[in-house]
C-alpha positions in Angstrom: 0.0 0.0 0.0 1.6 3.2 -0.8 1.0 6.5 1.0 -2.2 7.8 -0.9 -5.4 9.2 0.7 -8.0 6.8 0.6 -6.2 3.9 -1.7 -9.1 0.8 -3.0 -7.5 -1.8 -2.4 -7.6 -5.8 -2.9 -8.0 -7.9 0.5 -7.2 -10.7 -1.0 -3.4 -11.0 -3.1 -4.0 -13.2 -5.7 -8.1 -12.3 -6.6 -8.7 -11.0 -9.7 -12.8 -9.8 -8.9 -12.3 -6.5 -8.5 -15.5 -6.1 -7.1 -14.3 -7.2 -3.3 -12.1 -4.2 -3.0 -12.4 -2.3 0.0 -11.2 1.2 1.0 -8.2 2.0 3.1 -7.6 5.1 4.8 -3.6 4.7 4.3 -1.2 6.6 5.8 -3.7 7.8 8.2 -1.4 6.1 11.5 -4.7 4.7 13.0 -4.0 1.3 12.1 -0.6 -1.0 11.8 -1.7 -1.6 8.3 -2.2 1.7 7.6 0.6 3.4 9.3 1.8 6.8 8.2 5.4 8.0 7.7 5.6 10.3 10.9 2.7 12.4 13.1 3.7 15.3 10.8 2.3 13.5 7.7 -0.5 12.7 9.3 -1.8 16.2 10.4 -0.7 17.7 6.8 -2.9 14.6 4.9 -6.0 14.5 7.3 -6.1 17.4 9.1 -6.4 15.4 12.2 -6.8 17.1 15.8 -6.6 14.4 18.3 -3.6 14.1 20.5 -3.4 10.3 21.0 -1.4 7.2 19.8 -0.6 6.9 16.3 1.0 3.7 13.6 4.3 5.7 12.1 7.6 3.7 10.4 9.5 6.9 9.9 10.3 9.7 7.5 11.8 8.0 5.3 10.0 4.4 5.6 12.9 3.1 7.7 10.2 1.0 9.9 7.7 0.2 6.7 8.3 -3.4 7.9 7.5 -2.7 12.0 5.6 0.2 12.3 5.8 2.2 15.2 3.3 3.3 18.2 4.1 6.8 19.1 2.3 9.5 20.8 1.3 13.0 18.6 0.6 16.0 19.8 -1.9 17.0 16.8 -4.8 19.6 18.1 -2.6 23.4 18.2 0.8 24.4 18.2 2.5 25.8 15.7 0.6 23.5 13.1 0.8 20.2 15.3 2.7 16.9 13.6 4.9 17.0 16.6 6.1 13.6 18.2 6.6 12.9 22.1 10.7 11.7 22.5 11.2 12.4 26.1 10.3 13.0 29.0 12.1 13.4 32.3 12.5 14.9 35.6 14.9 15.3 38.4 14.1 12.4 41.2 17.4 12.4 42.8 21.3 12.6 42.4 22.4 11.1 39.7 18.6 9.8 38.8 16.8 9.1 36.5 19.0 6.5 35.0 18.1 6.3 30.7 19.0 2.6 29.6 22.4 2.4 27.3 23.7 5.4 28.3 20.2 7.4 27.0 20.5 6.4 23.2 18.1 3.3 23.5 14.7 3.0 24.5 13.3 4.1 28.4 9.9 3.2 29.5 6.8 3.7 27.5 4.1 6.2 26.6 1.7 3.3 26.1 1.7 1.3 29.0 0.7 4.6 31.1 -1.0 7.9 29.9 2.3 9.5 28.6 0.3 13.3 29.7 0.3 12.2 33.1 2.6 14.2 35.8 4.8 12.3 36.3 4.8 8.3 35.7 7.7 6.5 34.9 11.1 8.3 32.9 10.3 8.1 28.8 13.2 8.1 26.1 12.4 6.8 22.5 15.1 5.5 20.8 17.1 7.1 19.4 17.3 5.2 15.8 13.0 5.7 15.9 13.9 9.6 16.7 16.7 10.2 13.9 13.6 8.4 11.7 10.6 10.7 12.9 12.7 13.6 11.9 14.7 12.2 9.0 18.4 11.8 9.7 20.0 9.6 7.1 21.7 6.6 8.5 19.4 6.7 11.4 20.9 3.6 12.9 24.2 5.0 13.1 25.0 6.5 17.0 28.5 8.3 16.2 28.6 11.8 16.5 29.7 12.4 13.5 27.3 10.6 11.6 25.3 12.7 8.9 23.1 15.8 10.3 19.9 16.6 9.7 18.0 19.9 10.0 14.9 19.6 12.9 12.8 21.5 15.0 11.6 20.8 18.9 9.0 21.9 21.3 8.8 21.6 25.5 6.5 21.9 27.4 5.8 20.4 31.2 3.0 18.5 32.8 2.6 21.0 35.9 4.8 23.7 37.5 7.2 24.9 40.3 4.9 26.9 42.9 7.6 28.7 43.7 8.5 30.3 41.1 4.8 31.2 39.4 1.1 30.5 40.2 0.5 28.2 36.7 2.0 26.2 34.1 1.7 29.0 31.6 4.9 28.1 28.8 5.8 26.3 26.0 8.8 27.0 23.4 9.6 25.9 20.2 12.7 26.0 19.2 13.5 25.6 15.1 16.5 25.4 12.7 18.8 23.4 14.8 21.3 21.3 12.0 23.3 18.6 13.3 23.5 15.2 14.2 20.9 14.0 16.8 21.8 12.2 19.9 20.8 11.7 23.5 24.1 10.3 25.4 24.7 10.2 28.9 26.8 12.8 29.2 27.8 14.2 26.1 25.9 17.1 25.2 25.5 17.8 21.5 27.5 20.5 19.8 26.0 23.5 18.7 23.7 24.1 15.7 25.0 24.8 12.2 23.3 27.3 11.6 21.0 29.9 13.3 18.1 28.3 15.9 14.4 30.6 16.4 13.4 29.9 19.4 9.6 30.9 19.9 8.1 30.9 23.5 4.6 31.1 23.7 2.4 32.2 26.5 -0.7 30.0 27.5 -3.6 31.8 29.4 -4.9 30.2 31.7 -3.1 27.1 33.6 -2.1 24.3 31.7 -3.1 20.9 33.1 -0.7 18.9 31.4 -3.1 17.6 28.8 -6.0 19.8 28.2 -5.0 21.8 25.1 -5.2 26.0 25.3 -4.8 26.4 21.8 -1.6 28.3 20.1 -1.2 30.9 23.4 0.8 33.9 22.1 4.1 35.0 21.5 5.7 36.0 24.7 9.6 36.2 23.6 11.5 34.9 21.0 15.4 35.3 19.9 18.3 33.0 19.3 19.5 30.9 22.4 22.9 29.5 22.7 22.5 26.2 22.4 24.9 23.2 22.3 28.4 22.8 23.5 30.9 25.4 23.2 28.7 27.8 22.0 29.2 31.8 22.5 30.9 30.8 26.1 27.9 29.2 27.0 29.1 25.3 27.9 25.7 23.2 29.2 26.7 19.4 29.5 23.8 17.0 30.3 22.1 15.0 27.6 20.1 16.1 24.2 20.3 19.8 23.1 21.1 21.9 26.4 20.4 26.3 26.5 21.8 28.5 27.8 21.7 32.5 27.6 20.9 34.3 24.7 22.2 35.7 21.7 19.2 38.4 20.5 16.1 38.5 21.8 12.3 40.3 21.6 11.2 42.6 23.3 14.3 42.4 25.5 17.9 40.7 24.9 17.6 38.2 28.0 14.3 36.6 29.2 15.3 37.4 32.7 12.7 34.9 33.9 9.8 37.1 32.6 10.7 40.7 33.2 12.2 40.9 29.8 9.4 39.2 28.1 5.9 40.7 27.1 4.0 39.1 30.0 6.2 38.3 33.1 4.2 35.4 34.3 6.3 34.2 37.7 7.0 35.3 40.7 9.8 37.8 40.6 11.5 35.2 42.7 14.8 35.0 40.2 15.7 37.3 37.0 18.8 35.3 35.7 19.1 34.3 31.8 17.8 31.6 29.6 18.1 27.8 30.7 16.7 25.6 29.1 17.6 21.8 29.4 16.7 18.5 28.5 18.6 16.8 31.2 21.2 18.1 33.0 24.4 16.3 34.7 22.0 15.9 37.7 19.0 14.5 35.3 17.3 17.7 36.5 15.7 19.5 33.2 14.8 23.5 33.1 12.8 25.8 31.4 13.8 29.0 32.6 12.4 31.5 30.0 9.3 33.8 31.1 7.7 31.4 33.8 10.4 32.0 36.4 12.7 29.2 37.0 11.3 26.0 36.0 13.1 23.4 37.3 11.7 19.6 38.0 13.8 19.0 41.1 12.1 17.2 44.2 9.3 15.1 41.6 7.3 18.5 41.1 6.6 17.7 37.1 8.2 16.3 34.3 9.4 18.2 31.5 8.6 16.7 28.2 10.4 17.1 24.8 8.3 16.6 20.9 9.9 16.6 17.5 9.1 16.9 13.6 11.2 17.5 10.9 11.8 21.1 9.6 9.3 23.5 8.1 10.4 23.7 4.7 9.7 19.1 4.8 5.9 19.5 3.4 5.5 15.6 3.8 6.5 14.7 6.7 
């Protein structure tokens, strides 16, 4: 079955009455016979708005063989199509622990409801990510393997009460060019060329799962993000931020006073962190929202991905 909307198809190989056929949604990712190439693909073909589980095998038909069940985030956001990789929060020193280092699979967004609070740690692998956003060579873990251009988005399941009164943020960060990979602890280098990171403000508390819609533009700028990037040197796991580059309407978030709505509590006013997991395992988002940090089980931070903009497929 190829990747058309709606295919007739024959249930039965070797028939020659045409008259049986039977019509197939394919590509659609509701099925494991009718699995689509990546969440993306499936909001741009059906228009779909339901954030649930859906059949993929990957960009570039890596998995056409084993699809995939993955978890979309399909209703708002910058157009949807995004897929849930991670998430994570601080339990302890030195905890959680990802399996192989990080780069294979931890846990499951199946087995629980991956929107919960907190559940169990979640890491897909990392060959299934490199396929979702279309890195050649996707089994391939070396850091110099090919790169490929993507774009993430963060968000968390509740919030620090110290720092603000509600779970009010989300970023999306795009442009980032390099080779993906989520190793224990060798943070990825910086982007090749420049990132746009967009934070956007949601108004009224976010539960985690109940979807407010696109929000609105709080900040945006360039972060430095990476290794060794503009003095900046964040270690941890995944694509680490920290400081800024430019910025709108001010240079430096400086945990909401430099942003269009300062939604925390005026409790800290340093720069821009934003981390998937730190040495620690701790992850941040410390942007307009105060400093949003998972320490002490408050919430887990949780990471999505899609290939870039200009990728019209998926």
């Amino acid at each position: 079955m190829n990747n058309l909307k709606g295919n007739w198809i024959d249930p039965n190989d070797n028939a020659e009455d045409p008259n049986n056929s039977v019509q197939k949604a394919c590509g659609d990712g509701k099925t494991k016979e009718t699995a689509a190439l990546t969440c993306k693909s499936v909001k741009i073909r059906y228009g779909v708005s339901a954030n649930k589980h859906y059949w993929v095998v990957g960009r570039n038909a890596e998995y056409a063989a084993s699809p995939k069940e993955v978890f979309c985030w399909q209703s708002s956001r910058d157009g949807g199509g995004w897929t849930y990789v991670l998430r994570s929060y601080y339990q302890g020193h030195q905890r959680p622990t990802f399996n192989g280092n990080g780069v294979t699979t931890t846990g499951s967004t199946k087995s629980t409801d991956p929107l919960q609070r907190l559940g169990g740690i979640y890491k897909m692998h990392d060959h299934e990510i490199r396929s979702v956003i279309g890195c050649a060579d996707h089994t391939n873990d070396a850091a110099n393997a090919p790169d490929c251009e993507f774009s993430y988005m963060m968000d968390q399941s509740y919030r620090n009460t110290y720092y603000s009164g509600g779970n009010y943020e989300y970023i999306i960060n795009k442009g980032y060019i390099g080779r993906w990979r989520f190793h224990r602890f060798q943070q990825m280098p910086k982007s090749k060329q420049t990132l746009a990171l967009s934070v956007y403000d949601m108004d009224y508390n976010f539960d985690g799962r109940t979807d407010q819609g696109e929000g609105r533009l709080n900040w945006s700028g360039e972060p430095y993000c990476g290794k060794s990037n503009g003095g900046s040197n964040p270690s941890g796991a995944g694509l680490n931020c920290y400081n800024t580059r430019t910025g709108t309407p001010s240079t430096s978030p400086y945990g909401g006073r430099g942003c269009y709505r300062n939604r925390g509590y005026d409790r800290w006013a340093g720069t821009l962190h934003m981390y998937m997991c730190e040495t620690n395992h701790d992850s941040y988002m410390y942007i307009c929202n105060g400093a949003q940090h998972s320490s002490h089980n408050r919430f887990a931070h949780r990471t999505w991905m899609r290939t870039p903009d200009k990728d019209v497929i998926g």
